[in-house]
C-alpha positions as semicolon CSV with decimal commas, in nm:
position;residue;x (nm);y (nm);z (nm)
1;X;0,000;0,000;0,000
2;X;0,165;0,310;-0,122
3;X;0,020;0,573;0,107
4;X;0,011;0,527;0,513
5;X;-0,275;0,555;0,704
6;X;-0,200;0,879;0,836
7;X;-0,196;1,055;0,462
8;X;-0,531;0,878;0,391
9;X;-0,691;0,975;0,731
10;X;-0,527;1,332;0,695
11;X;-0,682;1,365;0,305
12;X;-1,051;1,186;0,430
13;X;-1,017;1,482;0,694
14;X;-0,974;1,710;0,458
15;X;-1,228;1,620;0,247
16;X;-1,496;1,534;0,460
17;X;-1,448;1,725;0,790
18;X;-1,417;1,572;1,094
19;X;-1,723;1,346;1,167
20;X;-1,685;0,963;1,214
21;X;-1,978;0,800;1,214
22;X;-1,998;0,493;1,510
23;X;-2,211;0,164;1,379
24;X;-2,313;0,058;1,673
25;X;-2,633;-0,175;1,640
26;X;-2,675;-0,200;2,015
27;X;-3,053;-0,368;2,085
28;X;-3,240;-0,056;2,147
29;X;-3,127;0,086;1,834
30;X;-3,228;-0,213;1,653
31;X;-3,542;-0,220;1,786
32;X;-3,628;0,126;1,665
33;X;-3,484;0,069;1,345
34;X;-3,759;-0,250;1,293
35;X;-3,503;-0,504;1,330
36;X;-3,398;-0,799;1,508
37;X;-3,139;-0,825;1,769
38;X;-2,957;-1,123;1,559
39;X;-2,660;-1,142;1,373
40;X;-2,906;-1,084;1,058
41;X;-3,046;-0,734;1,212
42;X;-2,702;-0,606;1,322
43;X;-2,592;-0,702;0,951
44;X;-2,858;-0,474;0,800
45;X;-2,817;-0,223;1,023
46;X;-2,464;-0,176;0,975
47;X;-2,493;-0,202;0,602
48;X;-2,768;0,039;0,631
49;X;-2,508;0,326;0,808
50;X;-2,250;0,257;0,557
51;X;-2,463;0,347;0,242
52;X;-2,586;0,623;0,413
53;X;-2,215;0,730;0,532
54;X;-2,094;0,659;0,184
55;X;-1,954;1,019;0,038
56;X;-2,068;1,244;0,297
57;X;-1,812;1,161;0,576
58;X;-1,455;0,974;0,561
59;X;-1,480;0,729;0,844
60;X;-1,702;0,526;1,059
61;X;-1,602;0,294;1,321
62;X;-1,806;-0,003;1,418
63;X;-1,817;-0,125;1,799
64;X;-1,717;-0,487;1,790
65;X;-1,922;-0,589;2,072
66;X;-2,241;-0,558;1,886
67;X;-2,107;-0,795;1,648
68;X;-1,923;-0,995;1,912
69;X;-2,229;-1,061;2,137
70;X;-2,392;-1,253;1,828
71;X;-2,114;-1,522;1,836
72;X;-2,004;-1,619;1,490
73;X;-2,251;-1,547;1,330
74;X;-2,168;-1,207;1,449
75;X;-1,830;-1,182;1,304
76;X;-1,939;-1,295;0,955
77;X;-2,194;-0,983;1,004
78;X;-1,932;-0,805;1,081
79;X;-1,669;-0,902;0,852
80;X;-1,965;-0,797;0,552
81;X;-2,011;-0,493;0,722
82;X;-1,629;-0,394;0,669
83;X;-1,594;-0,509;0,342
84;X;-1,860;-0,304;0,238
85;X;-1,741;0,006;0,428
86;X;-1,434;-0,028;0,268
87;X;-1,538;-0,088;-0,070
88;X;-1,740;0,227;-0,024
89;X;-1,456;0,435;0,023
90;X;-1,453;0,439;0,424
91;X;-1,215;0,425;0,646
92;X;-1,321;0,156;0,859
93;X;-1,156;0,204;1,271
94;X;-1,281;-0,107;1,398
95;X;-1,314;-0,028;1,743
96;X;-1,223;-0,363;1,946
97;X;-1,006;-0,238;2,242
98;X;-0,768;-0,494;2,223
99;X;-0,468;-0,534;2,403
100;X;-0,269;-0,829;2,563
101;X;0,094;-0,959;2,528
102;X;0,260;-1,184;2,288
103;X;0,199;-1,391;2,070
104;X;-0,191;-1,359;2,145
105;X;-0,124;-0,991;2,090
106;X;0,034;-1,064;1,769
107;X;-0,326;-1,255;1,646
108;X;-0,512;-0,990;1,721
109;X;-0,303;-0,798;1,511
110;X;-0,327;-1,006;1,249
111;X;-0,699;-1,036;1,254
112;X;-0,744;-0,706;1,199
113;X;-0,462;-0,540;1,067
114;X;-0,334;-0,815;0,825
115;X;-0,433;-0,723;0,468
116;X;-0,674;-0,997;0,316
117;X;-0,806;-1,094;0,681
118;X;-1,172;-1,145;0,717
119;X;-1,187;-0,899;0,984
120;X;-0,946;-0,620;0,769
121;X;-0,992;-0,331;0,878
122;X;-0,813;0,010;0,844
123;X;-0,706;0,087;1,200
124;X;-0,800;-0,076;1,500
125;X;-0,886;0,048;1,894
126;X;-0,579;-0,086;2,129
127;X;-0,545;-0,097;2,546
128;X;-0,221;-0,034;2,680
129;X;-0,269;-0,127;2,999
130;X;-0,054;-0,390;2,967
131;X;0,230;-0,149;2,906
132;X;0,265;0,045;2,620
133;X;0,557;-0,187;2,528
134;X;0,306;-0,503;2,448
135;X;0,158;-0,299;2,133
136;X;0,518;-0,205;1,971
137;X;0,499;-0,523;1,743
138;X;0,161;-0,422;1,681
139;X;0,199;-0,049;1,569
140;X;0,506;-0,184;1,385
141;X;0,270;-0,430;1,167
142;X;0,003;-0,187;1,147
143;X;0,278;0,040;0,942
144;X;0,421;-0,206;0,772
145;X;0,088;-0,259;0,636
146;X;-0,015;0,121;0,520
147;X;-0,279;0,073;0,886
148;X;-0,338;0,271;1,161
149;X;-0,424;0,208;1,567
150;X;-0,575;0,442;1,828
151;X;-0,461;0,376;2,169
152;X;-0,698;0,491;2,475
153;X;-0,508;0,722;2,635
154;X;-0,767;0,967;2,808
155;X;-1,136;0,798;2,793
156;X;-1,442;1,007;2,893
157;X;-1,589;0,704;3,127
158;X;-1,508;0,905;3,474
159;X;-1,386;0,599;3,687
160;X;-1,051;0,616;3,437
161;X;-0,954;0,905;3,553
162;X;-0,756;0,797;3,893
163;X;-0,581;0,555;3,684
164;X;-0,466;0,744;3,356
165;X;-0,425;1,039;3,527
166;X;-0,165;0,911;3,781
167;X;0,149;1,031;3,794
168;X;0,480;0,855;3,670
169;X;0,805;1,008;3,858
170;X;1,010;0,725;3,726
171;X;1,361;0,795;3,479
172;X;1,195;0,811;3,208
173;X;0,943;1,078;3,283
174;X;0,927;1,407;3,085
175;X;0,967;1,661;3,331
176;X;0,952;1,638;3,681
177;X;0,673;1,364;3,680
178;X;0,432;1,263;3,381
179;X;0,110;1,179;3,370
180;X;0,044;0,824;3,285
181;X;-0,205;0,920;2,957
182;X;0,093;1,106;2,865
183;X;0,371;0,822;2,897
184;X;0,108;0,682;2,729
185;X;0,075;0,925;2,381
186;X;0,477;0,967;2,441
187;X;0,564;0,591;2,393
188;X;0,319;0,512;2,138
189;X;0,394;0,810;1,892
190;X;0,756;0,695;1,911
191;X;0,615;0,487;1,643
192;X;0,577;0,786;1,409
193;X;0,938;0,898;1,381
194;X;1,010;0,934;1,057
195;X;0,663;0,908;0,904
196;X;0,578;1,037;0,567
197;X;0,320;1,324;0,587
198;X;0,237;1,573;0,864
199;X;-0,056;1,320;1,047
200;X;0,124;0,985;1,172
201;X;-0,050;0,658;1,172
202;X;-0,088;0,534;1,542
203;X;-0,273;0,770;1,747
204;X;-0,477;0,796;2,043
205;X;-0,825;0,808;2,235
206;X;-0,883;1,126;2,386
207;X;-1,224;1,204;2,517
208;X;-1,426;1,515;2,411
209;X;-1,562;1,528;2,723
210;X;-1,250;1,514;2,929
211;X;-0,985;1,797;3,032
212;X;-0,700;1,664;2,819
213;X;-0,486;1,930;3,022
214;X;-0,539;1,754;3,348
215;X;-0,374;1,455;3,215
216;X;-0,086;1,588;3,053
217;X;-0,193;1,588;2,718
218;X;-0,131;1,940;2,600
219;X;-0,098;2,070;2,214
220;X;0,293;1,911;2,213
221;X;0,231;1,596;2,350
222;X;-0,051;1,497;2,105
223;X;0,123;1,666;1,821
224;X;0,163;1,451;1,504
225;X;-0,059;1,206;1,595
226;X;-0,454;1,164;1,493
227;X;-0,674;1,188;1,770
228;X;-1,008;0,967;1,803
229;X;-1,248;1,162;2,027
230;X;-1,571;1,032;2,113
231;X;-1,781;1,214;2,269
232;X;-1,935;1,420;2,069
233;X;-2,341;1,467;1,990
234;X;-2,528;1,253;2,271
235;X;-2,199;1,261;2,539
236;X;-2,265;1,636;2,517
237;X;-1,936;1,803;2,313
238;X;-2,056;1,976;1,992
239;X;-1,884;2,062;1,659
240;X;-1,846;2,418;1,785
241;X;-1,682;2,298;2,084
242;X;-1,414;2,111;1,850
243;X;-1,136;2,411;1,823
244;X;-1,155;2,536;2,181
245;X;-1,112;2,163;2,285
246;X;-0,838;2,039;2,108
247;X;-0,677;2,394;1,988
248;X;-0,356;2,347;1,774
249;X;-0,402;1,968;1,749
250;X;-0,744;2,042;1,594
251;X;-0,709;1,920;1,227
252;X;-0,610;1,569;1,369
253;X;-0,974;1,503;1,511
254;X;-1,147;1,232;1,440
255;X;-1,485;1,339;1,566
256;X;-1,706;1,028;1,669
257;X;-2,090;1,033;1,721
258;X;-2,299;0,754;1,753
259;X;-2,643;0,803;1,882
260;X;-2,692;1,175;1,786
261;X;-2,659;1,003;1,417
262;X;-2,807;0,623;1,458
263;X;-3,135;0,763;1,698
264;X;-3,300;0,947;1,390
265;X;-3,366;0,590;1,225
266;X;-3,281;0,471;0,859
267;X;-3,511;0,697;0,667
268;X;-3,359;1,012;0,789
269;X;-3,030;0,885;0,860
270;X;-2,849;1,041;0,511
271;X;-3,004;1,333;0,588
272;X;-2,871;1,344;0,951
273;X;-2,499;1,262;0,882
274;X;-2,518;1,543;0,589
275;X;-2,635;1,762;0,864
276;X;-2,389;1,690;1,096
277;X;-2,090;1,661;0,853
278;X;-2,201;2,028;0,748
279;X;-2,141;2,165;1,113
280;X;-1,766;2,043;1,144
281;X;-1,660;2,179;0,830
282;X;-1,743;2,500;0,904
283;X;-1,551;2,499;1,236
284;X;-1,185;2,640;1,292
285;X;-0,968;2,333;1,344
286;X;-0,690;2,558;1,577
């Protein structure tokens, strides 16, 4: 693959504005939508949001537990729902939080980062709490392969907070002492040295709804690396809110909303994502 992930996220965000659209056929939603809570109904529902999605935004990012929960059947959902986002022009974040050590690490790298996998997908959701140091095989195959990973780093689920924003006062803390969410965007965007393009290809979770400050994660220490923030729409952050939050690092926002997209059913759904798509472009990226 010629071009990394970071060039294609940075040109989809330049295209088609910030939004990412979540696919995230939890029960409820199904419900709503007329559909079953099977393998079947999450199938149509996710195909549903990606020819909707299709042209007006760059990326959507399907929760793997919706698919998960259905068993195998689930996957194979799944694995259609991907293809098809990525035939569409998407760029699929397959949001699976996965993290371990070893050579189990290494197969969940290859199920979803491995080109020609059933579950391909273009970057994938990681947890270093195992220490950043389990992943580094990981981001190194995700670059190898023109893919991308997001590592949480600062979620917006409030018990987190005691743990990611603890400090580290070991040797190898920037500083006097370092928060660990910012050991944690330190070590993992050591895998973007020498990067082509401005936007590298591993980046991290950073809530909307969080004071990235209070962890350590000023405009330096995210700088060069795309940002997944969820978040936005039903968690409460807005498009306008998108400069003031995230300042210089701005233009490397991958906005997520979910339910402020899915909850307006499929008949009004293209409608809603154009809507929505419309209000980040017009806002100053720092």
């Amino acid at each position: 693959m010629s071009e990394s992930f970071g060039q294609r996220l940075s040109a989809a965000l330049s295209t088609h504005g910030a939004l990412c659209v979540g696919i995230d056929p939890h029960a409820a939603l199904l419900s709503a939508w007329g559909l079953d809570a099977t393998a079947s109904g999450a199938r149509d529902f996710g195909l549903r949001v990606v020819e909707a999605a299709r042209g007006r935004v760059g990326v959507v990012k399907p929760q793997v537990a919706f698919y998960e929960r259905y068993g195998s059947r689930g996957f194979a959902a799944l694995e259609d729902v991907m293809a098809a986002a990525r035939d569409a022009g998407l760029l699929v974040i397959a949001d699976a939080k996965r993290g371990d050590i070893g050579t189990t690490m290494e197969g969940y790298a290859h199920a979803w980062l491995e080109p020609g996998s059933p579950l391909e997908a273009d970057a994938v959701t990681l947890s270093p709490y195992m220490g950043a140091d389990s992943l580094r095989d990981t981001l190194s195959l995700a670059i190898r392969h023109g893919k991308g990973a997001f590592v949480l780093t600062a979620t917006s689920n409030p018990e987190a907070r005691a743990l990611q924003s603890a400090i580290v006062d070991d040797a190898l803390a920037v500083g006097d002492h370092e928060h660990v969410a910012a050991r944690v965007a330190h070590d993992v965007n050591e895998a973007n040295i020498g990067a082509p393009g401005a936007l590298g290809s591993i980046g991290v979770v950073v809530g909307a709804t969080v004071d990235r400050i209070a962890f350590g994660l000023g405009d330096v220490a995210l700088a060069g690396m795309p940002i997944l923030a969820p978040g936005f729409g039903a968690q409460g952050a807005q498009p306008a809110d998108l400069g003031r939050l995230f300042g210089y690092v701005a233009s490397a926002v991958v906005a997520n909303e979910s339910r402020s997209v899915l909850a307006v059913g499929p008949d009004r759904l293209a409608a809603r994502i154009e809507e929505r798509a419309a209000l980040y472009q017009g806002v100053s990226r720092g």
